[in-house]
Structure formats: structure tokens, C-alpha cells
C-alpha positions as CSV (number, residue, x, y, z in Angstrom):
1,X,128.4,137.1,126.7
2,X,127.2,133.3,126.8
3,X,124.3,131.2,126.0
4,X,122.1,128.7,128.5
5,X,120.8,125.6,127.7
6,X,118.5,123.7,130.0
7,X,117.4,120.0,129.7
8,X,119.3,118.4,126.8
9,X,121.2,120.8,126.3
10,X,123.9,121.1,123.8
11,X,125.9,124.3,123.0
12,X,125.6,126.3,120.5
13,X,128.5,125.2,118.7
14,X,127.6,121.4,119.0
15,X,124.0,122.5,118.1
16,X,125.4,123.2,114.6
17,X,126.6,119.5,114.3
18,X,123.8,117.9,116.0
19,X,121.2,119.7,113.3
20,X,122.7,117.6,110.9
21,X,120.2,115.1,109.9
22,X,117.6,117.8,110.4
23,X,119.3,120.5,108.7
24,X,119.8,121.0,105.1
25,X,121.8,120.5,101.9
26,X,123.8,122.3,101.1
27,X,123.5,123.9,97.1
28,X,127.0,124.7,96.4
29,X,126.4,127.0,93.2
30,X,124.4,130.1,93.1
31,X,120.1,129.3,92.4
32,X,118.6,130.4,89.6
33,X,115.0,131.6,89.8
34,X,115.7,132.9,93.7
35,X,115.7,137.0,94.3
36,X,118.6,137.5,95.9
37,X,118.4,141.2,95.9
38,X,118.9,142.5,99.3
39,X,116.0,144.3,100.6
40,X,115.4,147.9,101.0
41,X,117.8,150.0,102.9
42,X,120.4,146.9,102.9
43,X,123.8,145.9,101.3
44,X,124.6,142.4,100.1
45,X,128.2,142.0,100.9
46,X,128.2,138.1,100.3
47,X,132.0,137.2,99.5
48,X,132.8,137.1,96.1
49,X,132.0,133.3,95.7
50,X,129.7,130.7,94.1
51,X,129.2,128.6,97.2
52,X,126.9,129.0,99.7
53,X,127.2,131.6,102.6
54,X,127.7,129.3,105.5
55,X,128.3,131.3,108.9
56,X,130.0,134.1,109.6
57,X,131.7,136.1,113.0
58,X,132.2,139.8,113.4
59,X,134.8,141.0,115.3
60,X,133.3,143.0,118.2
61,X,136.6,144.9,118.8
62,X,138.6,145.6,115.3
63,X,135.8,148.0,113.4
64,X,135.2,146.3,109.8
65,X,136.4,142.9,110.2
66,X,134.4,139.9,109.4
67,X,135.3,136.1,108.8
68,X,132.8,134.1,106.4
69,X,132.9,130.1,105.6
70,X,131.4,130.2,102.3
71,X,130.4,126.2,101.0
72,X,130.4,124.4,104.0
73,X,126.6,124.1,104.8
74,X,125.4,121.5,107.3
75,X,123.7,118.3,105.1
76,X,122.6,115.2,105.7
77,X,124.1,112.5,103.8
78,X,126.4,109.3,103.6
79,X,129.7,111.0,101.9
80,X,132.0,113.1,103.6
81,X,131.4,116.5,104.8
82,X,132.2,118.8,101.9
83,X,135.0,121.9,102.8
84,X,134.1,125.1,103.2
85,X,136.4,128.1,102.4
86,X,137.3,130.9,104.8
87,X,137.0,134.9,103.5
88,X,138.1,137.9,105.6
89,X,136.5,140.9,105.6
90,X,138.7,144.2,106.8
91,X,136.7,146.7,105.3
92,X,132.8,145.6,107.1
93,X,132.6,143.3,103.2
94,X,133.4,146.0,100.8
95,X,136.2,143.5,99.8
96,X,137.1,140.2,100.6
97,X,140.5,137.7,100.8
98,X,140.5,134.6,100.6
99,X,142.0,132.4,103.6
100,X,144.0,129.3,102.8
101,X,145.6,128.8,105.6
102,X,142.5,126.7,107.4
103,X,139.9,124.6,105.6
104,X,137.2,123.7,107.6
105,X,134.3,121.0,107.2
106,X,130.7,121.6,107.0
107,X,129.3,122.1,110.1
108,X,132.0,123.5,111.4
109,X,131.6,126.8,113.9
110,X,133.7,130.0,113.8
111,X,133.7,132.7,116.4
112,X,135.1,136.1,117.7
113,X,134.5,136.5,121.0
114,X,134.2,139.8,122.9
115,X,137.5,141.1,124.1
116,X,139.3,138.7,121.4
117,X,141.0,142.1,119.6
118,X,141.6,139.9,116.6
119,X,141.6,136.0,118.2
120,X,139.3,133.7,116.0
121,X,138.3,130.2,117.1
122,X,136.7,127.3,114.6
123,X,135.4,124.4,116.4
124,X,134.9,120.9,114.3
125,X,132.8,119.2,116.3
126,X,132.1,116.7,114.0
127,X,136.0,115.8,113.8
128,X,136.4,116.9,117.3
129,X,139.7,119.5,116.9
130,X,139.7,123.0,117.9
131,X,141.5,125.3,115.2
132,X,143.0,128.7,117.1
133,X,144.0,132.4,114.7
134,X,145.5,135.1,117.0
135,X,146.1,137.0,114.1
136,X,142.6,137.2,112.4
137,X,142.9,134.3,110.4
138,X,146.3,134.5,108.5
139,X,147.8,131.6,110.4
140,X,146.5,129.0,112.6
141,X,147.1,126.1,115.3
142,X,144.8,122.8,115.0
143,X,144.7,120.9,118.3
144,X,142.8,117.2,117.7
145,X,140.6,116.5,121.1
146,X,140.2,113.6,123.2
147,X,137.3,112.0,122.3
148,X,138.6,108.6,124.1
149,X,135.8,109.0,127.2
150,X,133.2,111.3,125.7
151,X,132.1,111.6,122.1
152,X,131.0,115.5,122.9
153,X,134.2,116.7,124.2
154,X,133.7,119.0,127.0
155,X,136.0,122.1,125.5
156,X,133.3,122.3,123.2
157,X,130.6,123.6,125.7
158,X,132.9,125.2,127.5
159,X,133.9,127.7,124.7
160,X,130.0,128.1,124.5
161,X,129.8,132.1,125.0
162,X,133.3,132.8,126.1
163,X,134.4,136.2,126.5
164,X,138.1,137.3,126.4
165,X,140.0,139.9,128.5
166,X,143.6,140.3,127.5
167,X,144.7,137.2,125.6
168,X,142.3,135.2,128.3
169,X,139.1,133.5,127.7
170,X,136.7,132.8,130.6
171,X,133.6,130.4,131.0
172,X,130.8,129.3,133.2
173,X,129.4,127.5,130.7
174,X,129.7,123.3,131.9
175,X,131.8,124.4,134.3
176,X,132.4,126.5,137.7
177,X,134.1,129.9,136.6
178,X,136.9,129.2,134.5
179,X,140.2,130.7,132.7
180,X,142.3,129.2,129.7
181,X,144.9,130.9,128.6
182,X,145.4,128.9,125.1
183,X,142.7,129.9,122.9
184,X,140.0,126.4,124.7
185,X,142.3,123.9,125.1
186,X,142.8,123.9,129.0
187,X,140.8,125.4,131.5
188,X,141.8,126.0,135.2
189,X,138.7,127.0,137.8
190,X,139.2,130.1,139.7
191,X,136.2,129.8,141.6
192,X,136.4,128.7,145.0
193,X,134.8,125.4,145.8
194,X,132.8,124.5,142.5
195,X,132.8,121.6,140.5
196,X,131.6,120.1,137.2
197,X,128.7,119.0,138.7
198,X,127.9,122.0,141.1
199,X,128.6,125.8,140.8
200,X,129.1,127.2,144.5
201,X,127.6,128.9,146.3
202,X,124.3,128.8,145.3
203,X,124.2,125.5,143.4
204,X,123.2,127.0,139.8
205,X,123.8,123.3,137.8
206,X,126.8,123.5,135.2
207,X,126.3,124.6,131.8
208,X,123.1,127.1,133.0
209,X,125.2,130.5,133.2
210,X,125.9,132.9,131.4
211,X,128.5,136.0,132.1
212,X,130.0,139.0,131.3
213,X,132.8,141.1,132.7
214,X,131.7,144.7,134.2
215,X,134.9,146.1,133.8
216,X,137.9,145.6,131.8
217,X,140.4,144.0,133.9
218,X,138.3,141.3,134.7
219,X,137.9,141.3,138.6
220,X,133.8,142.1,138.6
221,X,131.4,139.7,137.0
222,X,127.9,139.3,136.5
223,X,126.2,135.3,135.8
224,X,122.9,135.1,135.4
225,X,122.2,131.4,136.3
226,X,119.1,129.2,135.7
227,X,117.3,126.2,137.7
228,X,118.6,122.6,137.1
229,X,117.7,120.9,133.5
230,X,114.2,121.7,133.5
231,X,113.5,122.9,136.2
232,X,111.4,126.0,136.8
233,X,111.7,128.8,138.9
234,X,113.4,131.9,139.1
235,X,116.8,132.6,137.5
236,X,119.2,134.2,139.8
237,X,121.9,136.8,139.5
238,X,125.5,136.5,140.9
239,X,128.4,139.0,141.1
240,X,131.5,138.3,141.5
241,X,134.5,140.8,142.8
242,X,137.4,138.8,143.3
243,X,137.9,138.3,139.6
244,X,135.5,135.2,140.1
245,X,136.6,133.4,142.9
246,X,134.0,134.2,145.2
247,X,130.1,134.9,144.0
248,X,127.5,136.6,146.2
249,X,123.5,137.4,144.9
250,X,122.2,140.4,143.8
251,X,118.7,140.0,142.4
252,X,116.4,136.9,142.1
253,X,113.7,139.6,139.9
254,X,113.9,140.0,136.8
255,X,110.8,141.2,135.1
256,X,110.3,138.0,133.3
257,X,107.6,134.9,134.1
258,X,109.6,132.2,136.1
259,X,109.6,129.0,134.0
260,X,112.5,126.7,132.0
261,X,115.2,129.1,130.7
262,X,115.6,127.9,127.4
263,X,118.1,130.1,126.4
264,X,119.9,133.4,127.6
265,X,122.6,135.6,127.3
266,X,124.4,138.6,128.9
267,X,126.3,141.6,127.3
268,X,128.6,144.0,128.6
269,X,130.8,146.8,127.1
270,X,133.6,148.3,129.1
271,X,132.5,152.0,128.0
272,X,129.5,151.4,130.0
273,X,130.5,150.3,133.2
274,X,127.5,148.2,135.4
275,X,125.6,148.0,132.5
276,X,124.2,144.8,130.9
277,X,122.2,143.8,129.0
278,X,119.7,140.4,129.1
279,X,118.1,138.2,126.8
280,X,115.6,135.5,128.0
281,X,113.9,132.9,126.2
282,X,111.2,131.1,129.0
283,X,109.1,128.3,128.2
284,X,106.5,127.2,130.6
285,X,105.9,123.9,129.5
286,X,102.4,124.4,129.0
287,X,100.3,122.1,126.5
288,X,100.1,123.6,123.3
289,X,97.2,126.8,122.7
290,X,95.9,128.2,119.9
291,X,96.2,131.7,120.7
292,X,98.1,135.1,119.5
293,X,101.4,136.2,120.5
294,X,101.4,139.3,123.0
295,X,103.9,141.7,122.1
296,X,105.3,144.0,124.6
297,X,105.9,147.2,123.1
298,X,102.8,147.0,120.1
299,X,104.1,145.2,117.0
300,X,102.6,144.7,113.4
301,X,104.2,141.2,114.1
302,X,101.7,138.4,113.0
303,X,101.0,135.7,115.3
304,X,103.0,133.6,113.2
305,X,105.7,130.8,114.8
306,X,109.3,131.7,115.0
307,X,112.6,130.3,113.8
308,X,114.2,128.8,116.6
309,X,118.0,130.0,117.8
310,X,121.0,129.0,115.9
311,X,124.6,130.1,115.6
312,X,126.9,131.5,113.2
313,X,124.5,130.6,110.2
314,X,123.2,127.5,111.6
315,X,119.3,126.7,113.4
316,X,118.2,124.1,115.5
317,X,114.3,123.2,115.6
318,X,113.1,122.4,119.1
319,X,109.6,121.1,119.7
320,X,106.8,123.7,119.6
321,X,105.9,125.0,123.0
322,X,105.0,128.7,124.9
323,X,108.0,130.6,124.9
324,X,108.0,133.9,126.5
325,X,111.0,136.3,125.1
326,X,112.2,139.2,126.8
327,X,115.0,142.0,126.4
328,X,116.3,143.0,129.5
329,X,119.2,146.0,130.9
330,X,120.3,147.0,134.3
331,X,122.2,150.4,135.0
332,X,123.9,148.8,138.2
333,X,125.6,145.9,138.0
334,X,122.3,144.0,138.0
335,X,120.6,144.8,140.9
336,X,117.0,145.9,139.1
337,X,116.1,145.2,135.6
338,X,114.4,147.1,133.4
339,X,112.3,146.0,130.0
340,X,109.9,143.0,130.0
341,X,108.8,140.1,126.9
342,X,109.2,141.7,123.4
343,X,107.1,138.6,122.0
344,X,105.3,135.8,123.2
345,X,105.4,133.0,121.1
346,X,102.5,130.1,120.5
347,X,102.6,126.9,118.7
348,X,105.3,128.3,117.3
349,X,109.4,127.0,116.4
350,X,111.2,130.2,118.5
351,X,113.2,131.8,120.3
352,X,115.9,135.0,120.0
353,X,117.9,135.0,116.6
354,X,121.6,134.5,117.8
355,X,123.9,135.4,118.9
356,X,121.1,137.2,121.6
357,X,121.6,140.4,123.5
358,X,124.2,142.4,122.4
359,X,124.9,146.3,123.4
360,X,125.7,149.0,121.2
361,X,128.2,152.2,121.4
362,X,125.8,154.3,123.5
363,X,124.7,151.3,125.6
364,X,121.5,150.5,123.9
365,X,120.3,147.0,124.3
366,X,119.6,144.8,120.7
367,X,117.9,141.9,120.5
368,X,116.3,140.3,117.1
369,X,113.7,137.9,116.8
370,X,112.5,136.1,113.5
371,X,109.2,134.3,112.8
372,X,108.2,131.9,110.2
373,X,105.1,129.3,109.4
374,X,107.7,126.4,109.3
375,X,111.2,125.3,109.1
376,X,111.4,125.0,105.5
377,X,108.6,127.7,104.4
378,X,110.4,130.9,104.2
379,X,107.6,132.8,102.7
380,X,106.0,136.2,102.6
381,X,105.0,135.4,105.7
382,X,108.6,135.1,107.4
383,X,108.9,138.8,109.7
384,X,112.2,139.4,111.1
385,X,112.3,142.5,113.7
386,X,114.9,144.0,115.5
387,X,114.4,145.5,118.8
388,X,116.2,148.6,121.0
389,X,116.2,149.1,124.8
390,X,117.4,152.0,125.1
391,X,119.3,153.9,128.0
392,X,116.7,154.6,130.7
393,X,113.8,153.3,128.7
394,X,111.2,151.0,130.5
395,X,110.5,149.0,127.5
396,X,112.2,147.8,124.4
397,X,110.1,149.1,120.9
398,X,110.9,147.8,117.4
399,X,113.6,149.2,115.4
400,X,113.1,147.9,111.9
401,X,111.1,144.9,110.6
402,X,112.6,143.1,107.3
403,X,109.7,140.9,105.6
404,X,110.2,137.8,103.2
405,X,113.6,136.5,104.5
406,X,114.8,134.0,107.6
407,X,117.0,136.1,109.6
408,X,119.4,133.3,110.5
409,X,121.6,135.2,112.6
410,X,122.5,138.9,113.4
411,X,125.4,140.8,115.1
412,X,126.0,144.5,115.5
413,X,129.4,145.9,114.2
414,X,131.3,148.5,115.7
415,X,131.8,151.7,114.0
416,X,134.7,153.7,113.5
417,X,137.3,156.4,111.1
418,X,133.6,158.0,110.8
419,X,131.3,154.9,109.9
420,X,128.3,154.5,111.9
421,X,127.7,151.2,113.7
422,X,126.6,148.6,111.5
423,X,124.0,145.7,111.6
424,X,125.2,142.6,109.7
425,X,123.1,139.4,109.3
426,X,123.0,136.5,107.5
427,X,119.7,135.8,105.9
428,X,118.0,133.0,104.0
429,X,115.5,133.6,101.0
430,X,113.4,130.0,99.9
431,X,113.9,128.9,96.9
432,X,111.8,126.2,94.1
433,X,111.8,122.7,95.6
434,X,112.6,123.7,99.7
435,X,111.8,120.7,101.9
436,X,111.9,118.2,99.1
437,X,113.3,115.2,100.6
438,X,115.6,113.2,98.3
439,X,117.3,109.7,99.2
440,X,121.3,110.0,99.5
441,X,122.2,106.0,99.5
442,X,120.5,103.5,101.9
443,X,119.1,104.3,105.0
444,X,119.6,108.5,104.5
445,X,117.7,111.1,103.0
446,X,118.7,114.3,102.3
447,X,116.5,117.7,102.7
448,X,116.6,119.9,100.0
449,X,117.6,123.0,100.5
450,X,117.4,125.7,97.5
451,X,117.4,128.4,99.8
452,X,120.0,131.1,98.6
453,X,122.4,132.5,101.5
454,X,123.2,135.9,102.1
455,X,125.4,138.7,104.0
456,X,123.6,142.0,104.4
457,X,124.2,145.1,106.3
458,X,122.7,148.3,107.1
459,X,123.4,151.0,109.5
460,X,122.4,150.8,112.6
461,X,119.4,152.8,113.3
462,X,119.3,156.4,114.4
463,X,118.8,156.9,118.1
464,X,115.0,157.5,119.1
């Protein structure tokens, strides 16, 4: 799976450096005075320390493991970024070790990506080094990037959404169709006459694609691509049989309003061969309106605005705008598409919660959104809701809807020796003095954040 970006568009990982003046302090001790019960029908399985829950990865391929940074929020201030600590999971957070063996900053990234079996990657884009685990953390290799021509070093986007097949991790993200066989560091291009400026054949501008493998040798792909930085018109599909030398179209209809893609995302699962499944955030560019959200199924959602994407713990704040957001599937290799806008989004901070679409064990399609009056009100008001296109349905419907708490970001968990799939999130709950803003030495000011941080799980729902 992978994420586009149109416009300015920064990666997901680089979003969670570049929201650092925006973004908050971090608390470092646990908050009195906050409920940090975990809701009804969830687990808190927040590692056993007093720092702050940070981001997290679940593995999508080795049932029960999970990597948390605990300490290392994103903050804005004149002293050095503060360390987090590293805590591995092999039991979905039943218990928890401690990982020594790599300290990363604050604002730091970590991610599993699909396919890994075990490979976890930490980018510090703030220090600009890419830190590689092939072993689920025990050890790891730290490789410093050139920053000499380009403060943003380009591995950094790349990795943006990169999936792995045997050992291998591929991209179209910045790039023409890619492979890099050490974990980021290198990337060769394997498809035939692009360049870093412009994906062949059909000219879909570099860093607008996303992809995921149909099969699990990796010689059929799928990229859905958008129009250049913000640019609107239809997004096109593209498979690719050669292992992703050659791409030809397949569809230019998907059942979503043509307009800027302002983010996406594929997902694939080798048990479910030619299917995928879609997630769309569009924005029109239309003036601001005061009018309600439409929400395709029904939804008890109030027409409230919504917490823009982030990654792995971290949320970026993009200027309000219409925003259309859809959950997608096709059942054949993404000819047709099925499922249409789950919520349509006014005035409003929004988009999906990350990491986007993502399909489960019996090829249902997930997607979860979150809503919220502002970016430092997490209040009643604040609705997260998870939604479920299943198999042969025409439309996604809500699964579950979890009240009072910023849903900062959400992956399913695979199952297994008996345990149902799992849905694990880390969620915010507000806290006395949120938004306070308090001056960190000349010419900075730090947000106050006494938000309290939390891992949560609950099984994933029973099939409809």
C-alpha cells in the first residue's frame, strides 16, 4: 500500500517532522486529572511506561507483534529533540520488552511494511538517517543520508508506502517504479522509460501513485495515479505484468467525484488474489460552505470537522476545505470499483485516519475516519468510526463508532493460534490546559499538549 500527496506534498513520514512547530509538546509523565480508561469494549495495552505513547507499527505478517516509541512526541521548542524509547510487543501488547538497541529522536517514524515478515524501518528525518531491523528490532543498521543537495532527502518519500515481497521493497512514490534491495538506501527503476520527473506511459507526475502487488511474487501490479500537483481530474488505474516494467490502463472510473487527490491508498492481500482495496480523499477546491456532511451509507456522524491524516501517532493540519472521502474495492484487478464517499467533509480539518485502506482476512475493506471541532479540542464531540466494505457489497456501512477520543491512527492486526483479527489504535483523550501556548526561549512558543496517549485494541468486528 502507499499514500498520495498532491501539491506540496510531503510524505507521510516527513509530514511527522514538518508538524513540528504546529504540533505539540510533548508531557513526558503520566496526567493527572485525564480518564485514561479505555472505552467500552477496548483494551489499553499502552507499554508499561511513564512517557508518552508516541507512534506505533503492527506487523501485518507476524500475528501479535507490535513496535511502540514511547516519549518521543513531536514539540516545538529551542532544545534538542528529546529520545524516545522503543517497546516490542510479541503477544498483540499483553507484554512488552524494552528495545535498547535503537534510540530514536522525537519525531522520528517507525514502520512495518506489508510483506516485511519481521523487517522494521525508523526514519529521522529530522537528523536525516534511516535506521534498518530485519530481525524485529533486536539489532539494527543506521545509515546517515546525504543531505549535501537537498535538505528532504529523497529516500525519505520514496519509502512513503513501500510494500515488501521477499526481502524487497518497491515504490512509486517520487519515483518511476522502483526496487531496493537494502531496507531504502538505494533504489534501482525497473520501469521502462520513466524518470523522476515523469512516470511512463501515461505521465502520472512522481510522488502521485500509490501500489500494491496482486500476487505474491511480485510480477502483477496495480497504481492508482493522480493528476499533476493540483490538478483536477480523474485518477487513473495502471497494471503492470512484467513485474513493473511495462504499465498499461485499466479503468479511468472510479465511483468517486473527479477533483485534487489529496490522499490515497491501495491494499492488497495475497489470499485474495485481484482484489484491492481503495481509499480516496478528494477536495474540490471549492470556497468554503456552511453546510452538513453527506454520509454515504446513513451515519449518526455529526457534521462536525475532522482530524486531518497523520502517521504512526503523528497529524498534520491542512487548511479547511470540501473533502470528499471514499472506500473503494475491485474483485478484478481493478477494472470496476465498487463502494462510493463514506463522508463528505465541510469546513472541516479531514481526511481518512492513517494508515488508510487496509484489507482484512476475508477480504473486507477497512477504512476509519475521525472528526473533531478543532485541532486541540478533543471533546465530547470528537466521533471516530470505522467503516467495512465488505465482499460483494455495494457500499461500505459503519462498523463501530468510539465517542470522546481523537483516533490518531488505526491498523488492523492479523489473527492467529485461535485469536480473532484485532483492531489496534492509538488514541488521544484532551486534557486541562490543551492549546495553551507557552513561550520556550526567544522567538519559539510551545503548544501545550496535556493530552494523554494511548494503545487500545478490540476485536475486530463480527462479519455482517
Amino acid at each position: 500500500m502507499a499514500g498520495i500527496r498532491s501539491g506540496r506534498r510531503w510524505s507521510r513520514l516527513a509530514l511527522a517532522l514538518g508538524a513540528l512547530g504546529l504540533l505539540l509538546a510533548g508531557c513526558g509523565q503520566a496526567l493527572s486529572g485525564v480518564n485514561t480508561a479505555p472505552p467500552a469494549g477496548w483494551t489499553d495495552i499502552t507499554p508499561p511506561d511513564s512517557g508518552q505513547a508516541a507512534h506505533y507499527a503492527v506487523s501485518p505478517d507476524i500475528p501479535g507483534l507490535i513496535i511502540a516509541a514511547i516519549g518521543g512526541r513531536a514539540q516545538a521548542s529551542a532544545d534538542p529533540p528529546p529520545d524516545a524509547r522503543l517497546w516490542r510487543s510479541e503477544d498483540g501488547g499483553a507484554s512488552w520488552q524494552a528495545l535498547d538497541s535503537l534510540t530514536p529522536r522525537s519525531g522520528s517514524s517507525i514502520f512495518m511494511p506489508p510483506g516485511g515478515h519481521g523487517l522494521v524501518i525508523s526514519v529521522d528525518a529530522l537528523n536525516a538517517s534511516i535506521s534498518i531491523s530485519r530481525d524485529a528490532g533486536t539489532t539494527w543498521r543506521t545509515v546517515p543520508l546525504d543531505t549535501s543537495t537537498n535538505a528532504n532527502p529523497p529516500q525519505i518519500a520514496w519509502l512513503d508506502g513501500a510494500v515488501a515481497l521477499d526481502g524487497r521493497l518497491y515504490t512509486s512514490s517520487g519515483r518511476p517504479f522502483s526496487v531496493s534491495e537494502d531496507g531504502g538506501l538505494t533504489w534501482r527503476t525497473i520501469e521502462k522509460g520513466g524518470d523522476a520527473a515523469n512516470i511512463a506511459p501515461v505521465g502520472i507526475a512522481a510522488g502521485e501513485a500509490t501500489i500494491a502487488p496482486l500476487d505474491a511474487s511480485g510480477s502483477a501490479w496495480l497504481r492508482l495515479g493522480s493528476e499533476p500537483a493540483y490538478g483536477v481530474g480523474a485518477s487513473t488505474i495502471e497494471r503492470s505484468d512484467d513485474g513493473g516494467a511495462t504499465w498499461r490502463v485499466v479503468s479511468q472510473s472510479l465511483p468517486v467525484a473527479d477533483g485534487r487527490v489529496f490522499s490515497a491508498q491501495l491494499a492488497a492481500n495475497p489470499a485474495h488474489p485481484g482484489q484491492i482495496c481503495a481509499t480516496m480523499t478528494v477536495s474540490d477546491n471549492a470556497p468554503n460552505v456552511a453546510t452538513a456532511p453527506t454520509v454515504t451509507p446513513a451515519s449518526t456522524a455529526p457534521p462536525q470537522p475532522t482530524v486531518s491524516p497523520g502517521q504512526q501517532g503523528f497529524v498534520s493540519y491542512p487548511a479547511p476545505e470540501q473533502k470528499d472521502v471514499a472506500l473503494l474495492a475491485s474483485d478484478d484487478g481493478g477494472h470496476t470499483w465498487r463502494g462510493g464517499v463514506v463522508q463528505a467533509l465541510r469546513r472541516s480539518f479531514g481526511g481518512a485516519v492513517q494508515p488508510g485502506a487496509q484489507m482484512s482476512a476475508d477480504g473486507s475493506c477497512y477504512l476509519a475516519t475521525s472528526q473533531q471541532n478543532s485541532p486541540f479540542d478533543v471533546g465530547p464531540d470528537v466521533l471516530a468510526t470505522l467503516w467495512r466494505l465488505a465482499p460483494g457489497a455495494a457500499q461500505p456501512v459503519a462498523q463501530w463508532a468510539m465517542a470522546g477520543r481523537l483516533v490518531m491512527s488505526l491498523a488492523l492486526a492479523p489473527g492467529g493460534a485461535g485469536k480473532p483479527e484485532r483492531v489496534i489504535a492509538l488514541t488521544r483523550i484532551s486534557g486541562p490546559g490543551d492549546g495553551e501556548s507557552e513561550s520556550c526561549g526567544p522567538g519559539c512558543t510551545t503548544l501545550r499538549d496535556a493530552g494523554a496517549y494511548r494503545l487500545i485494541w478490540q476485536p475486530l468486528a463480527p462479519r455482517g
